[in-house]
C-alpha positions as CSV (number, residue, x, y, z in Angstrom):
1,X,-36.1,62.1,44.9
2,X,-33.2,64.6,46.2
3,X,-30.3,64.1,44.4
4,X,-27.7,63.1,46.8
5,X,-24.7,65.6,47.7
6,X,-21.4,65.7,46.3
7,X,-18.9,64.6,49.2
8,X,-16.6,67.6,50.2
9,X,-13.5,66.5,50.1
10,X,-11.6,69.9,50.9
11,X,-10.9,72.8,49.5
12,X,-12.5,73.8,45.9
13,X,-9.4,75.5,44.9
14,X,-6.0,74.4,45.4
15,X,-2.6,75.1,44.7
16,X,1.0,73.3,44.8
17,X,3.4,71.4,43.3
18,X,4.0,69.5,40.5
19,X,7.7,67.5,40.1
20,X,8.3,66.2,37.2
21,X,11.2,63.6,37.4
22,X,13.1,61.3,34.7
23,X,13.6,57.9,35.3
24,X,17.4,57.6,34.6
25,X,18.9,54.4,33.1
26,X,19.4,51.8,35.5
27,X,18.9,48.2,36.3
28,X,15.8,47.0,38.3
29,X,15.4,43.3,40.1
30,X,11.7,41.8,41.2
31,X,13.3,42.8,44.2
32,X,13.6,46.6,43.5
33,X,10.3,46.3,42.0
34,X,8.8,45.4,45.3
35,X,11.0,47.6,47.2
36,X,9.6,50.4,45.5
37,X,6.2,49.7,46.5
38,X,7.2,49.4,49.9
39,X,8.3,52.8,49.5
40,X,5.7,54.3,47.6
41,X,2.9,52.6,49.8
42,X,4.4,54.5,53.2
43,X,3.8,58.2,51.0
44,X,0.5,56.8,49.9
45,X,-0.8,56.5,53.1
46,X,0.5,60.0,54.1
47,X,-1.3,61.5,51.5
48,X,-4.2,59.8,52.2
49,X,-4.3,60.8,55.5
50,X,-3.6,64.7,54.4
51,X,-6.7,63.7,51.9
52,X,-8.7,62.6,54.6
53,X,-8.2,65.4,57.2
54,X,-8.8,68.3,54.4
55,X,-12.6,66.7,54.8
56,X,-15.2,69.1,56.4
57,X,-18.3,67.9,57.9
58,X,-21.6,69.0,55.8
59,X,-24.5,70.1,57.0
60,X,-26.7,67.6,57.8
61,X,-24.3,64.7,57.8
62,X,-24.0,62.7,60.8
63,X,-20.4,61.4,62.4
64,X,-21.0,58.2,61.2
65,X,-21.8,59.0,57.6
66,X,-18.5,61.5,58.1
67,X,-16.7,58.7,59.2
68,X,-17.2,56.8,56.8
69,X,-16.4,58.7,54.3
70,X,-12.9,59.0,55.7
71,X,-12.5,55.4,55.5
72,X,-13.6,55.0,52.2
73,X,-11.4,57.4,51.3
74,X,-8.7,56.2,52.7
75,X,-9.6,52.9,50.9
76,X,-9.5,54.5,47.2
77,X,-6.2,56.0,47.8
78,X,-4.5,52.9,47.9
79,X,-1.7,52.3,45.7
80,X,-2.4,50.5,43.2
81,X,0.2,49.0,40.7
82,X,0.1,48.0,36.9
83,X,2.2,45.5,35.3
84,X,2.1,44.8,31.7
85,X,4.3,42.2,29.4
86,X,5.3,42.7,26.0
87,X,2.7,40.6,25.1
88,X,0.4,43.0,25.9
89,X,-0.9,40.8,29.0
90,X,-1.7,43.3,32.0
91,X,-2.1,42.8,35.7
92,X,-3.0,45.5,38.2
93,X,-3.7,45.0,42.0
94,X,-3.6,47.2,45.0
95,X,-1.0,45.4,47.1
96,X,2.2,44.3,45.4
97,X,1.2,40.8,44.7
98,X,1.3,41.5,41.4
99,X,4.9,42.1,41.3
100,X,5.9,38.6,42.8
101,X,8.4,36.8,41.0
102,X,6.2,34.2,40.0
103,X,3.4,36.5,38.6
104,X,6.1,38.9,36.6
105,X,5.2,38.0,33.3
106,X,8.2,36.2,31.1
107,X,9.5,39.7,29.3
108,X,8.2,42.8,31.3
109,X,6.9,45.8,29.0
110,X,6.1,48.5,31.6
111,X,5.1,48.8,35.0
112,X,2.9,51.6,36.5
113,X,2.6,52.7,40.6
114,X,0.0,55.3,40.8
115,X,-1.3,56.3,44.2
116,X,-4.6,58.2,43.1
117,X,-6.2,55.7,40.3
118,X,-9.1,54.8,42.2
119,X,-9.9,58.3,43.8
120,X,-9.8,59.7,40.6
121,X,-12.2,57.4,39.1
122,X,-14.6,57.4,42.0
123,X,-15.2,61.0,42.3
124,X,-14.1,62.2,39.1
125,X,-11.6,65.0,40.6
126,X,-7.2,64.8,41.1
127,X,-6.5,63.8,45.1
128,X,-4.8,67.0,46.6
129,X,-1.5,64.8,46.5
130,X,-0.8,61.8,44.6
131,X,2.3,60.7,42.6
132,X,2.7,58.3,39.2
133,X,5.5,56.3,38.2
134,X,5.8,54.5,35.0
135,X,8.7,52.2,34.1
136,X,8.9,51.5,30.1
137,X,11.1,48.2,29.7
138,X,11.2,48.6,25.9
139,X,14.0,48.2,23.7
140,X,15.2,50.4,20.6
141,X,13.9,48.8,17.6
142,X,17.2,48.0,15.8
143,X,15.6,49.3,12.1
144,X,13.9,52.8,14.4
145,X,16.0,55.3,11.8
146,X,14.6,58.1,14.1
147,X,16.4,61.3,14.5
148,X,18.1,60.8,17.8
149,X,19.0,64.8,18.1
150,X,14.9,65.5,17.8
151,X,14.2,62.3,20.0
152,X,16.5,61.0,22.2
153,X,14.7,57.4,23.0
154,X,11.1,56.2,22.4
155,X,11.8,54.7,26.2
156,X,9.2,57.2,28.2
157,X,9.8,56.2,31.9
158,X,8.9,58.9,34.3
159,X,7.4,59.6,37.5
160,X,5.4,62.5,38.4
161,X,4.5,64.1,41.8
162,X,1.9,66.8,42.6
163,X,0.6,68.2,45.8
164,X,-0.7,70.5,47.8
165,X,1.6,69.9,50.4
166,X,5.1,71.0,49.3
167,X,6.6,69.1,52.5
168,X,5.3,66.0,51.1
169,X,5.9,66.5,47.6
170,X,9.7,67.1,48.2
171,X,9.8,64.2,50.3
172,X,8.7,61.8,47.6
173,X,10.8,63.1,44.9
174,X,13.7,62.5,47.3
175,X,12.8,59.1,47.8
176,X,12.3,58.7,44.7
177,X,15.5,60.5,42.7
178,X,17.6,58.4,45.9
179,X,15.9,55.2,44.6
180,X,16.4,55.1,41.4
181,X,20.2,56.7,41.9
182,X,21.6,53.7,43.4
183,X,20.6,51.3,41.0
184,X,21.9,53.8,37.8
185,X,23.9,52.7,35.2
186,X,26.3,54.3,33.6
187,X,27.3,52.4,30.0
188,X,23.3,52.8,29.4
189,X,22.9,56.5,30.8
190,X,26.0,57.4,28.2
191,X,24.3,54.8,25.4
192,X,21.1,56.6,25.5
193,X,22.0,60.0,25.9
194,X,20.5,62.9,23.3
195,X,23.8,63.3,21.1
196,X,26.1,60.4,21.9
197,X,25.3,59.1,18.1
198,X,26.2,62.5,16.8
199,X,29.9,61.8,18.8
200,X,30.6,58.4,17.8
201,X,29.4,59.1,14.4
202,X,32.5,61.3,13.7
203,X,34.6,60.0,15.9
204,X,34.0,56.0,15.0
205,X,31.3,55.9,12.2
206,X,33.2,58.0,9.3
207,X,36.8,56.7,9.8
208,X,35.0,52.7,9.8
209,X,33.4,53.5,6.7
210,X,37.3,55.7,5.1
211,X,38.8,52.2,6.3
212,X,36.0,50.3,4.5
213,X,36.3,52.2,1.4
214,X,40.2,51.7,1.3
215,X,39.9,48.2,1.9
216,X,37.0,48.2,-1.3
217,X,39.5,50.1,-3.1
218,X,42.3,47.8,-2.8
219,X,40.4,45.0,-3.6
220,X,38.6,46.6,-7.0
221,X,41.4,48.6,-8.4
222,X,43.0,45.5,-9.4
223,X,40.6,43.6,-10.9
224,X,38.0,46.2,-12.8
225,X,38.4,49.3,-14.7
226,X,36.4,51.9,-14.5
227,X,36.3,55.9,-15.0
228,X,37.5,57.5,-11.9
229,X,34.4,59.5,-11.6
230,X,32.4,56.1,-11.7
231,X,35.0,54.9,-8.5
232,X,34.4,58.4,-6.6
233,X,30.6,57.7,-7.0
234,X,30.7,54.1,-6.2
235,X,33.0,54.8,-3.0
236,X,30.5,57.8,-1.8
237,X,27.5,54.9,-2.0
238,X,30.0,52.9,-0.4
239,X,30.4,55.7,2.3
240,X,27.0,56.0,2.3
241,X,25.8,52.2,3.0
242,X,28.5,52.3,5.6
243,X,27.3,54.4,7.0
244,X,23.6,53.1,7.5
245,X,25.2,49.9,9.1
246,X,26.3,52.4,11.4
247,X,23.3,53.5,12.9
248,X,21.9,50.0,13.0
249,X,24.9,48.5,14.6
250,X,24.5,51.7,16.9
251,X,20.6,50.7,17.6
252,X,21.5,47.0,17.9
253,X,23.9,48.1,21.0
254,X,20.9,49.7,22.1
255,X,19.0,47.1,21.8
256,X,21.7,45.1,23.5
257,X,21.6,47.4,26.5
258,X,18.6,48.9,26.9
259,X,18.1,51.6,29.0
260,X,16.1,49.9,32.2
261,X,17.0,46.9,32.3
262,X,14.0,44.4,33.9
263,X,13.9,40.9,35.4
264,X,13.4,38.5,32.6
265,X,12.6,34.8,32.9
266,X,14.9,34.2,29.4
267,X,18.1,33.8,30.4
268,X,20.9,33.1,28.1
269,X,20.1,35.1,24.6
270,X,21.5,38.1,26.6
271,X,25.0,36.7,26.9
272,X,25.3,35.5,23.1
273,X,24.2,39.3,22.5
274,X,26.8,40.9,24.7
275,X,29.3,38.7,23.5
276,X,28.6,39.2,19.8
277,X,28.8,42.9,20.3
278,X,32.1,42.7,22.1
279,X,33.2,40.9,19.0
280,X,31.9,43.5,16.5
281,X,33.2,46.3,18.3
282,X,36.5,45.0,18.7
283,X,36.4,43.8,15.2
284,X,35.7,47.3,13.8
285,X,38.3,49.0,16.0
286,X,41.3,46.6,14.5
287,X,39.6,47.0,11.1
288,X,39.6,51.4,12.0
289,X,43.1,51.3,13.3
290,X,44.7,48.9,10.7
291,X,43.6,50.9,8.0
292,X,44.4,54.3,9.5
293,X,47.9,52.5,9.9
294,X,48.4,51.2,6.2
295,X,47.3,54.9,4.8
296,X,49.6,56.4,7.1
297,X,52.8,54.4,5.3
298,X,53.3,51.7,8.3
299,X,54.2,49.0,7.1
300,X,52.4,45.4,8.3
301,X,52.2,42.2,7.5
């Protein structure tokens, strides 16, 4: 038996585009979830249709078998979207069903919008324009110890368009990059930034952990007696430990303000959060600037 021919699809060899873009922090509703299909859906079905006019008839093939083929592959270039909870639950679906309120799972993990999923696993080759979006929900891990000035955030949300048809290409990183613009956030896009640690670490971390030591200091010098060098060693520990509950208090903001921000069905742990970190940060600032105040000669109470 002949072995039936490989569809032509276009061109064997291709070039283009490929646009790269980071998914800046910001805050997305079930409603901008869907909205974004919406979106994406309209420059799915334009590259479909480029996909489907790059088709040649082959030899032999009839119209009908041609046409056909042009609707099947205007079928596997659907979009299809993938939503995933942080219980590891997935749904995916090629209509945005899946992102209805009442399907969202209770805490999203990620969700994915890729326009070229089933064309690629059908015939085994890239469309000649397709686009993937991924959305990481995740949260810092308030322990993650990670060097923040080799790896900025474990949060990998980025979308990533490539094409044969620069026109089309530009378009949807546009739409895109405009999208995701109007919903940024700015606390989150400074929280999560490269070397924003490095800042606060010298310009809040160290003086916290001087005022620490010299309220230690007040406290032991009092009551126990020891050789200076054991003090200088027991307040560069102190420094040290300091410090550390530093850069977890510095995740745990993180974690209180993560950098997308997703539709939740638990409501109410996020305001005893926010409101305990108001009450640490204002804590340490009075604790920062009474110290400063007392080494400095002022007197208060």
């Amino acid at each position: 038996m002949a072995k039936p021919k490989e569809p032509n699809l276009g061109p064997s060899v291709i070039s283009g585009r490929s646009r790269p873009i980071a998914i800046p922090a910001c805050k997305l509703t079930s409603d901008d979830l869907r909205r974004l299909y919406q979106i994406l859906e309209k420059k799915a079905k334009e590259a479909a249709e480029l996909q489907v006019a790059a088709i040649q008839r082959q030899p032999g093939q009839t119209a009908e078998e041609l046409e056909q083929l042009k609707v099947n592959v205007r079928s596997l270039m659907k979009l299809v979207v993938r939503v995933q909870g942080s219980d590891g639950h997935w749904t995916a679906a090629s209509g945005p069903e899946a992102l209805n309120e009442d399907a969202l799972p209770d805490r999203l993990a990620v969700v994915e919008y890729d326009s070229g999923f089933l064309f690629r696993n059908t015939f085994n080759i890239q469309p000649q324009n397709s686009f993937s979006v991924t959305i990481n929900f995740g949260r810092t891990g308030i322990l993650d110890l990670t060097n923040l000035a080799v790896q900025s955030d474990t949060n990998q949300s980025l979308a990533n368009v490539v094409g044969s048809n620069v026109t089309w290409v530009d378009g949807v990183s546009d739409e895109l990059q405009s999208f995701f613009r109007g919903r940024k956030l700015k606390i989150q896009s400074v929280l999560h930034s490269r070397y924003i640690y490095d800042v606060l670490v010298i310009l809040i971390g160290f003086p916290g952990s001087f005022a620490f030591v010299y309220r230690i200091d007040g406290i032991l010098k009092p009551r126990v007696s020891l050789p200076e060098a054991l003090f200088v060693a027991l307040y560069v520990y102190i420094v040290l430990v300091a410090l550390l509950g530093f850069r977890i208090l510095f995740n745990y903001f993180k974690w209180v303000f993560p950098r997308i921000e997703g539709p939740s069905r638990v409501h109410g742990r996020a305001d005893i959060h926010r409101a305990a970190i108001i009450f640490i940060a204002l804590t340490l600032l009075s604790l920062i600037v009474e110290s400063l105040l007392r080494m400095a000669g002022f007197p208060l109470f």
